[in-house]
C-alpha positions as CSV (number, residue, x, y, z in Angstrom):
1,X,16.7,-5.4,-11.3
2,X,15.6,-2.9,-13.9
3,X,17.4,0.1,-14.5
4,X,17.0,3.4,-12.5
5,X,16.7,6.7,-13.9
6,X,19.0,9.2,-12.5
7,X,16.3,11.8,-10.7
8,X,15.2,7.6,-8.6
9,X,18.7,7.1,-7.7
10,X,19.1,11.0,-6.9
11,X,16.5,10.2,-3.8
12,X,18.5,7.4,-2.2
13,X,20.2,8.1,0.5
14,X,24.0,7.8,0.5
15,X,24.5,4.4,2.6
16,X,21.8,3.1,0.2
17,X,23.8,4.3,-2.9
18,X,27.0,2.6,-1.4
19,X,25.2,-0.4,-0.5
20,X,23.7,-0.6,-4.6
21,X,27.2,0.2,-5.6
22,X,28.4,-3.1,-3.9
23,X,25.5,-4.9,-5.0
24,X,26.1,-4.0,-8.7
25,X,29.9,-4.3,-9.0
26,X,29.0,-7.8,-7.4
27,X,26.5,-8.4,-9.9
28,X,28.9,-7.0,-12.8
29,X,31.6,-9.6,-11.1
30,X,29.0,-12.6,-11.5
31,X,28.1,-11.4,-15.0
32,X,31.8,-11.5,-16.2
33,X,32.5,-15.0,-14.5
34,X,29.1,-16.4,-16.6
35,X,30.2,-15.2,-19.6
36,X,33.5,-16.3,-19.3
37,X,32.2,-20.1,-18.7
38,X,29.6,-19.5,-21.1
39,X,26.6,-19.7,-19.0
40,X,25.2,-15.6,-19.6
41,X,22.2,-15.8,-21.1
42,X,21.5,-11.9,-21.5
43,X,24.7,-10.4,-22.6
44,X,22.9,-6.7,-22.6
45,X,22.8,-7.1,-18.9
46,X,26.7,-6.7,-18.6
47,X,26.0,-3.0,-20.0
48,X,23.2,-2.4,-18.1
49,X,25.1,-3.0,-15.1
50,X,27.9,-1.1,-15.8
51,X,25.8,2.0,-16.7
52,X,23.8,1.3,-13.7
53,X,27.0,1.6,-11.4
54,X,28.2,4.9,-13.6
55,X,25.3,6.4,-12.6
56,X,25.2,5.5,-8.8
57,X,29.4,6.3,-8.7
58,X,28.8,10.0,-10.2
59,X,25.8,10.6,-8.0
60,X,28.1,10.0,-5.3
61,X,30.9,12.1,-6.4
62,X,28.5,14.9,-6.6
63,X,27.7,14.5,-3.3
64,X,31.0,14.7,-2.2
65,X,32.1,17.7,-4.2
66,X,28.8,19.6,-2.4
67,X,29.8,18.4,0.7
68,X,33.6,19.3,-0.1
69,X,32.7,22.8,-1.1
70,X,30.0,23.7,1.8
């Protein structure tokens, strides 16, 4: 999966964002388990992912604070 720009994930809809979110922690879960048996081949991934989820988790925090101020 390559990595999506803020303004891409900005056009999801929120059940879409949550269902990424779950997809990515997942993947960040499988990425940790690799490494710790020494089977991750692309280490860089691991920060990918984890900038990836920042990105998805803050988009959704926005959306709550609009919603919580409206």
């Amino acid at each position: 999966m390559p990595e999506t720009k803020a303004k891409e994930i900005r056009e999801l809809t929120t059940e879409e964002l949550q269902r990424q979110l779950v997809e990515l922690k997942q993947e960040a879960l499988n990425l940790r388990l690799q490494q710790a048996t020494g089977q991750l081949e692309n280490s860089a991934r691991i920060k990918l992912v984890r900038r990836e989820t920042a990105r998805v988790m803050t988009i959704l925090s926005e959306r709550r604070n609009q919603a919580a101020a409206e």
